[in-house]
C-alpha positions in Angstrom: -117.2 48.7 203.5 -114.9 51.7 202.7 -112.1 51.9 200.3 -108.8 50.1 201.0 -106.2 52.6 202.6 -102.7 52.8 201.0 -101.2 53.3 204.6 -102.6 53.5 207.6 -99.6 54.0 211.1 -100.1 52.8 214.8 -98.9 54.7 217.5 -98.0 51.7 219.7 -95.8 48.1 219.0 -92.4 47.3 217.8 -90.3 49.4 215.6 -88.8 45.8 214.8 -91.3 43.6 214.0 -95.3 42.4 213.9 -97.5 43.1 217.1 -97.4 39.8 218.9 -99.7 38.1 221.4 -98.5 39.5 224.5 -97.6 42.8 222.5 -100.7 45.5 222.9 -104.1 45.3 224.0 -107.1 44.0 221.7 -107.6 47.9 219.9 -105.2 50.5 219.1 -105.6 53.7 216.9 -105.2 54.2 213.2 -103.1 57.2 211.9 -102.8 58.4 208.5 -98.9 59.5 209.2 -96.0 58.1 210.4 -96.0 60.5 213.2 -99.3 59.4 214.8 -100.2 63.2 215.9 -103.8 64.9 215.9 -106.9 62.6 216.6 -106.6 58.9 214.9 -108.5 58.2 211.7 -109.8 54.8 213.1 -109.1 51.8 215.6 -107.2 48.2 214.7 -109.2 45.3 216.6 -107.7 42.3 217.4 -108.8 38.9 215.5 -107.2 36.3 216.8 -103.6 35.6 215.6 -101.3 33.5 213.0 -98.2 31.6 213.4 -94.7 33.6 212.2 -91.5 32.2 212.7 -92.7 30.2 216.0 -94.4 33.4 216.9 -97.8 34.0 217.6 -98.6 37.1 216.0 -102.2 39.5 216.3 -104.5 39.6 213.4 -106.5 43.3 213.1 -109.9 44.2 211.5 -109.4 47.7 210.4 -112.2 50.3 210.9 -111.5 53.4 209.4 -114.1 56.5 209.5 -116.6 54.5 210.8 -116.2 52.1 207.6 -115.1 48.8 208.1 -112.2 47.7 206.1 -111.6 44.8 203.8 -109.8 41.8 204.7 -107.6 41.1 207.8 -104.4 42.7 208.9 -100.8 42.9 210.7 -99.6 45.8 212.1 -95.8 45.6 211.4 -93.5 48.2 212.3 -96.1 50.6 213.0 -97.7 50.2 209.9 -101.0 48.1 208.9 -100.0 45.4 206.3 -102.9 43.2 204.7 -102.1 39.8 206.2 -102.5 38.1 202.3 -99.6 40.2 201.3 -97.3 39.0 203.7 -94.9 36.2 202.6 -93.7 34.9 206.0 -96.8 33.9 207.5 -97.0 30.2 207.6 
């Protein structure tokens, strides 16, 4: 498995919030900057999902360079959080 990223951007879901079920489909691409240009670093596939404020929320296995990443993830805001560092899921 490859190192953990610092940051890692999508160019698709809410500016607002967390992906959610009915947000985007099953694999979106991985950026390295907030402004999503050039070719994408790697892809986000969907998991599954987690409960959030009586929301159902998607769950992504990061693969970055070929390398899968460690542990599972939310993409919030455009940007990949690891799903253990977020305090609101329930």
């Amino acid at each position: 498995m490859a190192d953990e990223p610092q940051t890692h951007f999508s160019s698709v879901g809410p500016l607002d919030g967390p992906v959610l079920i009915d947000g985007h489909p099953g694999i979106v691409p991985i950026f390295d900057s907030p402004t999503c240009q050039g070719l994408p670093i790697g892809t986000a596939h969907s998991m599954g999902l987690v409960t959030e404020n009586h929301a159902l929320v998607q769950i992504f296995r990061l693969k970055i360079q070929g390398q899968w990443m460690k542990a599972l993830w939310v993409c919030d805001r455009r940007v990949f959080v690891r799903l253990s560092a977020r305090k609101e899921i329930f």
